[in-house]
Steps between C-alpha positions, in 0.01 A plus 500: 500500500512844282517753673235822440646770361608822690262806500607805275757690708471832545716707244622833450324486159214630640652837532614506134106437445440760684753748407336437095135507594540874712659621215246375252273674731677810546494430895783594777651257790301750680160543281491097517564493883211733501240394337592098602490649867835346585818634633712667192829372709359153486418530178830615382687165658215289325638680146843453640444127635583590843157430634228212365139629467198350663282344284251786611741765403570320124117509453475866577793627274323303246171687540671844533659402131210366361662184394389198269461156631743359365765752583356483885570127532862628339494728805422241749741214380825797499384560826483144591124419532289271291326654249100649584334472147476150298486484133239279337509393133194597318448169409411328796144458668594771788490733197189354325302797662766742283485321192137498471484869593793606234301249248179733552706801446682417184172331362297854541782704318445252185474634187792685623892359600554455908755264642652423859885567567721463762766713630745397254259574250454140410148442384249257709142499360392671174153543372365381132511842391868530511560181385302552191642853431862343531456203293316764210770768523827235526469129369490271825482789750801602720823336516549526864254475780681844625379843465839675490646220289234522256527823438880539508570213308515584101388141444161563691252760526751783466448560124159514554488776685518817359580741765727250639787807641216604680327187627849374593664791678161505736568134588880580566387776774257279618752199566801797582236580798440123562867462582530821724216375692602159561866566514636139614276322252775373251252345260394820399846657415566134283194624317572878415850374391320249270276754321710716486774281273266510278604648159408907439391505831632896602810538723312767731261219613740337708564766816145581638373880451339539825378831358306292204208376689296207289214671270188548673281362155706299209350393215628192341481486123508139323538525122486160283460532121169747458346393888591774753395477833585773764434447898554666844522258778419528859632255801273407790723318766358345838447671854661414853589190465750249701637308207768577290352342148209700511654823665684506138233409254374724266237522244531680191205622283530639193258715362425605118611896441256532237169323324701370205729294748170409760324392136825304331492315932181413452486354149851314584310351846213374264743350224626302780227353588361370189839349454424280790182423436 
């Protein structure tokens, strides 16, 4: 008869979690103690694996540094509990409720691009808008499904965009950030090393300028022949929620900057829809 396998064993891992998130968050042994109402002397021999938390004490250290899901089941497991929060692909019928919700929202933003991504940026649901826009300004559309890929790779949408220094160092901050606040999730580093092999992508981007914060509006140029389309984009994620899939969603929307952009949308939109007709 196989045998079950052991529970997680409590590691001193944890306090290397730890150790990373307070100084992400700028927070003393002390200042964490604090606010997590919990003895700083324990809490020192739970950074220094003397002492093993209670699963009450994990889940208050988490709140105190405002962690993600997923890096709160990381939390529990190093500390030797099974994880809290379960992760549900989008495509199943728990998440039928989700899918018909983001299907409302990317439907309304038509004549104009929105799409659903991930954490690793790895796009789940478009609307027709973007699809259309893609296929007009690059024959076939996108050569990856990714959103850094695509616009890091020189065989995808990178030519095609014309501030692309711009567009591109925002995204680099944005995933720099990613990686500070989810320090022990690896697939995220594999991913800022991939984009940034990329050729003539600047040395500077690869240390993280905490000082550079992302830009608080971008605007994304596209430029194809004589069409020019510019965009700003907004993201609208979910609120409390206890799964890890949709805690990491998020919806982009991209609107037009200016009438001749909203006008070339809309045309596009309808020359889409006499072609399938």
């Amino acid at each position: 008869m196989q045998s079950s396998p052991p529970p997680p064993a409590p590691s001193a891992h944890i306090g290397k979690l730890l150790r990373e998130w307070r100084g992400m968050r700028r927070l003393s042994q002390l200042d964490l103690a604090l606010e997590a109402n919990v003895s700083a002397r324990h809490l020192s021999y739970v950074e220094t694996g003397k002492s093993q938390p209670s699963r009450d004490m994990v889940t208050r250290l988490a709140d105190v540094l405002d962690m993600p899901l997923r890096e709160r089941n990381a939390l529990l497991i190093a500390a030797g509990y099974a994880p809290t929060y379960r992760e549900t692909s989008l495509d199943t019928e728990t998440m039928a409720p989700v899918r018909r919700a983001l299907e409302f929202i990317l439907e309304h933003q038509n004549p104009y691009p929105a799409f659903v991504m991930n954490r690793y940026w790895d796009v789940q649901m478009t609307n027709s808008a973007l699809l259309s826009i893609f296929r007009v300004l690059k024959d076939g559309g996108p050569k990856h499904s990714n959103i850094l890929r695509q616009v890091f790779d020189p065989d995808d949408m990178r030519p095609l965009v014309a501030n692309w220094e711009e567009v591109a160092g925002d995204l680099i901050r944005h995933l720099h950030d990613e990686i500070a606040a989810s320090p022990s999730d690896a697939r995220l580093r594999e991913l800022l090393d991939e984009v940034l092999s990329y050729p003539d992508v600047p040395a500077g981007w690869r240390a993280r300028e905490p000082s550079m914060s992302p830009l608080p509006l971008l605007t994304t140029i596209f430029r194809a022949g004589d069409l020019e389309l510019h965009f700003f984009s907004t993201l609208t994620t979910f609120g409390t929620t206890r799964d890890v899939t949709l805690d990491e969603l998020r919806i982009e929307s991209m609107f037009p900057v200016d009438d001749t952009t909203a006008s070339r949308c809309r045309a596009i939109a309808a020359n889409a829809r006499k072609a399938t007709n």
